[in-house]
C-alpha positions in Angstrom: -1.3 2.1 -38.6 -0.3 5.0 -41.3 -1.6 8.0 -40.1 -2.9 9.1 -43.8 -5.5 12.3 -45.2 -8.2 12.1 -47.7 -10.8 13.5 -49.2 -13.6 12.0 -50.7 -13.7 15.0 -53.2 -9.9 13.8 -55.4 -7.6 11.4 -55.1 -4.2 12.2 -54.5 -2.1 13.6 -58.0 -5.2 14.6 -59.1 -6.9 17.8 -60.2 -8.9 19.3 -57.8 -12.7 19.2 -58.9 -13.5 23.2 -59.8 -16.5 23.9 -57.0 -13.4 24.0 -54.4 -11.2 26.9 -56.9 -11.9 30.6 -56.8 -13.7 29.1 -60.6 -16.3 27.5 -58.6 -18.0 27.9 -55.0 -14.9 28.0 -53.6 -16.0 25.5 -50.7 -13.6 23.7 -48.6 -13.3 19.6 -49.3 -14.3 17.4 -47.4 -11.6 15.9 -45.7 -11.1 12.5 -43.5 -7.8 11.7 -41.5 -7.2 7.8 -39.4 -4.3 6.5 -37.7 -3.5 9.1 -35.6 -1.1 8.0 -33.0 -2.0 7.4 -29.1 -1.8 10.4 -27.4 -2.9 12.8 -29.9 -4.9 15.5 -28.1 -5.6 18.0 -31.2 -5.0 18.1 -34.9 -3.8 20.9 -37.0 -4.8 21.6 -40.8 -2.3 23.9 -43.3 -3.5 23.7 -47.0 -0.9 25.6 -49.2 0.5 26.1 -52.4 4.6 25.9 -52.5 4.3 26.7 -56.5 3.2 30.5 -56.0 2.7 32.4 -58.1 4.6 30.3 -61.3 5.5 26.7 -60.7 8.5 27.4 -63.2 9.7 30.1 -60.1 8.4 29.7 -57.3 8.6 32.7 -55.3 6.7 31.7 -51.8 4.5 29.5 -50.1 0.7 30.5 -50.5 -1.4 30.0 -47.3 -5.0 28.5 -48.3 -5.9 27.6 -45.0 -5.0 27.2 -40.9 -7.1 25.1 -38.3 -6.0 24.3 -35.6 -7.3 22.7 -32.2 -9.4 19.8 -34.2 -10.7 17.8 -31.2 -8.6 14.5 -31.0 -12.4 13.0 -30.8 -13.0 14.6 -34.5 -12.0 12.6 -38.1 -13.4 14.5 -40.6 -14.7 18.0 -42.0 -17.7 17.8 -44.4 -17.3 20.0 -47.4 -17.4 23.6 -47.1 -16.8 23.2 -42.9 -19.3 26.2 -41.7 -19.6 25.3 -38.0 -16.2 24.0 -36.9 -16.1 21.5 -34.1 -15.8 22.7 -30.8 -13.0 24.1 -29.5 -11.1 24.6 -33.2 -9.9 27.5 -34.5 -9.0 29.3 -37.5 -5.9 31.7 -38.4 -5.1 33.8 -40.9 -4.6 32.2 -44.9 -2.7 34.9 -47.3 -5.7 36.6 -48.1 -4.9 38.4 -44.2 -8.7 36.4 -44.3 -10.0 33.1 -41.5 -11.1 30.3 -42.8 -10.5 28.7 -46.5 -9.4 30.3 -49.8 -9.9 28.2 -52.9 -7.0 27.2 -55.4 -6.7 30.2 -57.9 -3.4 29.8 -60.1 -2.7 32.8 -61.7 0.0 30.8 -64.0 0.2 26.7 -64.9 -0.3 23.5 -62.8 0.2 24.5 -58.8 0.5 21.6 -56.3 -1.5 22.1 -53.0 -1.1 20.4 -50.0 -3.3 19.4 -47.6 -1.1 19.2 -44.6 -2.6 17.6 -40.9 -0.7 17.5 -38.0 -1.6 14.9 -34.6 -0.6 17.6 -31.6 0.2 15.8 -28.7 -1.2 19.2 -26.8 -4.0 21.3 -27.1 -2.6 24.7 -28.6 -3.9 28.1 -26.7 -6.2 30.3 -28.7 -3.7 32.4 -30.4 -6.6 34.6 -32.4 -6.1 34.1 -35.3 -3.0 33.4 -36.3 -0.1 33.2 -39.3 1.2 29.5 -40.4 4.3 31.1 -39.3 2.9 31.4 -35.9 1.1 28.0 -36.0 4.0 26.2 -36.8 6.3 27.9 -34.1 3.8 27.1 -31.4 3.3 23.1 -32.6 7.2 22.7 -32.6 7.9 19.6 -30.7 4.7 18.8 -30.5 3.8 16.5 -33.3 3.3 13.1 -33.0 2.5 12.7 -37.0 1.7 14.1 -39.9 0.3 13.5 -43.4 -0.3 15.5 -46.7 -2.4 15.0 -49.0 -1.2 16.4 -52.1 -3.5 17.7 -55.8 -3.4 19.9 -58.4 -5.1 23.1 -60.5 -4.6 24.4 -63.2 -7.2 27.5 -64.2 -9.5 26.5 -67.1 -10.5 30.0 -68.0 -8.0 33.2 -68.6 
């Protein structure tokens, strides 16, 4: 089986409804992952923005949001996630801020992805840290991944 993410918020290609944008409530989506492989002990979530801050030239990759240490047991996050499920963490988006930071273009259509990793280890709590960080420690350590991928574009200037 395909380990695959989605979200009962969009579809993938599609824009991202507003209430999850710095426009709106700025709420995390609800997400819901399946197929992950035997063996998976944890699951890690990167959502970012490779378009930042013009999609015509991009200069970096935007951090929206890190969890990490998802209980293997655990398929989903309900929209806007407020109590996490046991054991997971959160590290640090671009906003040097934990937890999740809306899509908030300042210049055309960006592309976010919504990026899960199977783990086939249980990451130490590394307080907080960078994607950079994240993705050192998970080297050789993922069994699968999937993204998810939609798009913004602000409707007010």
């Amino acid at each position: 089986m395909q380990f695959t993410l989605e979200s009962s918020a969009f579809k993938p290609h599609e824009e991202i409804p507003k209430k999850y944008t710095c426009e709106g409530d700025d709420k995390s989506p609800p997400l819901r992952w399946k197929g992950s492989p035997a063996g998976t002990k944890s699951f890690v979530i990167i959502v970012d923005d490779p378009d930042a801050p013009d999609p015509e030239a991009p200069k970096q990759t935007w951090v929206h949001w890190v969890l990490y240490n998802i209980p293997h047991t655990v398929n989903s996050l309900p929209e806007n996630v407020d109590n996490l499920p046991k054991g997971a963490h959160e590290g640090l988006n671009d906003w040097s801020a934990e937890g999740y930071r809306g899509p908030c273009p300042p210049i055309g259509t960006h592309h976010y992805h919504h990026k899960i990793y199977a783990l086939d280890t249980v990451l130490p709590n590394m307080m907080k840290p960078s994607k950079a960080d994240l993705e050192k420690a998970m080297k050789g350590h993922v069994l699968a991944q999937a993204d998810l991928v939609a798009t913004y574009k602000k409707h007010h200037h």
